[in-house]
C-alpha positions, 0 to 999 in steps of 0.5 A: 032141609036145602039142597045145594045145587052143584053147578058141573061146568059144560065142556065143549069141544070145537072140530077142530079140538077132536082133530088135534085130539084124533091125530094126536091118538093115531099120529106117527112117532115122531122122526129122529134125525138120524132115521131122518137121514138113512131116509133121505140116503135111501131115497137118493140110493133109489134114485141114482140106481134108477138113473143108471138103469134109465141112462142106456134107454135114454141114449138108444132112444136119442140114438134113434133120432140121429143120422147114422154117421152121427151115432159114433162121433167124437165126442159123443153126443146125446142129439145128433146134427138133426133130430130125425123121427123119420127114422121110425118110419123108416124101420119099416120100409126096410123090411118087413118089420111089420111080419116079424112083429105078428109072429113074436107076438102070435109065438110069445102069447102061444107059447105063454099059454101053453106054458101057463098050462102045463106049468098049473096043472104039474104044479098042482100035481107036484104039489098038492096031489100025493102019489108014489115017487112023486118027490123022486120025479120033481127032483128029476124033472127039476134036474133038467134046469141044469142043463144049458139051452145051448147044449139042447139046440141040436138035438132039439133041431133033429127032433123037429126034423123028425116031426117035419116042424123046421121052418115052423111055427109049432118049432118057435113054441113047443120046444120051450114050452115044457120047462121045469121053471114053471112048474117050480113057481107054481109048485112053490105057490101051491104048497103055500095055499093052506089044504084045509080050503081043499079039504073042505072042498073035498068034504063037499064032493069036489075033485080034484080037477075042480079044486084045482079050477074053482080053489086054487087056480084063483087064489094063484093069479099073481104067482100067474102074472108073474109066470106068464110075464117071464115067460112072455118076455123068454119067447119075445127075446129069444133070438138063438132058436128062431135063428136056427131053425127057422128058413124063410125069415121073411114068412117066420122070422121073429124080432129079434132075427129082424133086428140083426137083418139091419146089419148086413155086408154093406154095413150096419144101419145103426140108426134103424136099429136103434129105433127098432130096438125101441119099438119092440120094447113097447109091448114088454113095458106095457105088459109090465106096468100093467102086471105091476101089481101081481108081479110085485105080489106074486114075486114076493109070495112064490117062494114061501111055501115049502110044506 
């Protein structure tokens, strides 16, 4: 009996056979022209939105460099006769600059952390603790967002004339700590975190201080980031309260204050203000990109709660 030998023919695959193979399984589709071209408008919307924005920067930046009888000439003109980084120096040598810096910066990182406290824990009481009346008291609480800060100014002041704090730093930080803005957000990310996290938590003994500083707060840091990045940037640009209740503006005065001292009877310094506009924007642009990532996430999961 003979046995035919069946010869089965040996396949061989080249590198660069499994490569075409591998991206032709997890390649993208194909782009149609016409999504295509919504693509390349997008683009081009971003860009030209982000131009605009950059433009007024762009010119003060520009505007700081210039001698000040160069700042409203006609026709306007991005550089002046001369470019002048003197300027800069300038600014504090006119004043002194260097103190209204050390306080926005010591009343906005205070009173940020301040905020961040209160905001937390009333958010986490708001909601995720149940007790008797607690929705009737947040609609309450939230109420006071109605109500314009201008309309808040007088009798803030006589309270703080009460407290002997005019003309100090407790008065920049404390009568804007305690918004209900904060503690809305926090709210908000709170009821989105599922309960049955605490719930097992609770099973093991935890209370509900340290669900809060061991399960919560944790999960919370970018819905934090945002918070604190609002709030920062509220105290930096504050400019109506410090004005009103601060006396000595050389020993307290914030930045804002400092950058209308540039103006005065004698006329305005544009050229100085110009570049200490720039200046006092570098901390906020800092914190921004560095934040960039938690603000992109936390912006887009604050308001999904809602149980």
């Amino acid at each position: 009996m003979s046995t035919d030998t069946v010869v089965q023919p040996v396949l061989t695959a080249t590198p660069d056979d499994v490569h075409v193979h591998v991206e032709g399984r997890r390649g993208r589709a194909p782009i149609t022209p016409a999504a295509r071209v919504r693509l390349i408008i997008g683009h081009i919307s971003i860009y030209v939105a982000a131009a605009l924005f950059m433009l007024p920067l762009v010119y003060a930046f520009f505007s700081a460099l210039k001698p000040n009888n160069d700042i409203f000439s006609m026709p306007p003109r991005l550089i002046g006769s001369e470019v002048r980084w003197s300027n800069f120096a300038e600014v504090f040598a006119f004043g002194p600059f260097w103190t209204y810096i050390g306080n926005s910066l010591f009343t906005s990182v205070a009173g940020t952390l301040v905020v961040l406290l209160v905001s937390t824990t009333a958010g986490y009481a708001f909601g995720r603790l149940r007790w008797k009346g607690r929705d009737a008291v947040f609609v309450l609480f939230l109420a006071t967002l109605m109500v314009p800060a201008e309309v808040l100014v007088i009798p803030m002041f006589q309270v703080m004339q009460w407290f002997g704090w005019v003309d100090t730093y407790q008065a920049l930080i404390f009568p804007f700590a305690f918004t209900a803005f904060g503690t809305f957000l926090m709210r908000q990310f709170f009821r989105g975190i599922p309960y049955e996290l605490e719930e097992a938590a609770r099973v093991d003994g935890a209370g509900p201080l340290r669900c809060f500083l061991r399960i919560i707060l944790p999960l919370s840091t970018s819905a934090v980031a945002v918070l604190a990045v609002f709030t920062f940037l509220s105290f930096w640009n504050s400019y109506l309260w410090p004005l009103i209740v601060t006396v000595d503006y050389n020993a307290h005065g914030t930045l804002p204050v400092g950058l209308a001292s540039f103006s005065g009877l004698t006329g305005t310094r544009w050229d100085l203000q110009m570049a200490a506009s720039i200046i006092s924007m570098i901390p906020t642009t800092l914190l921004v990109v560095a934040l960039q990532k938690h603000l992109v996430k936390g912006i887009a999961m604050a308001g999904l709660g809602g149980r």
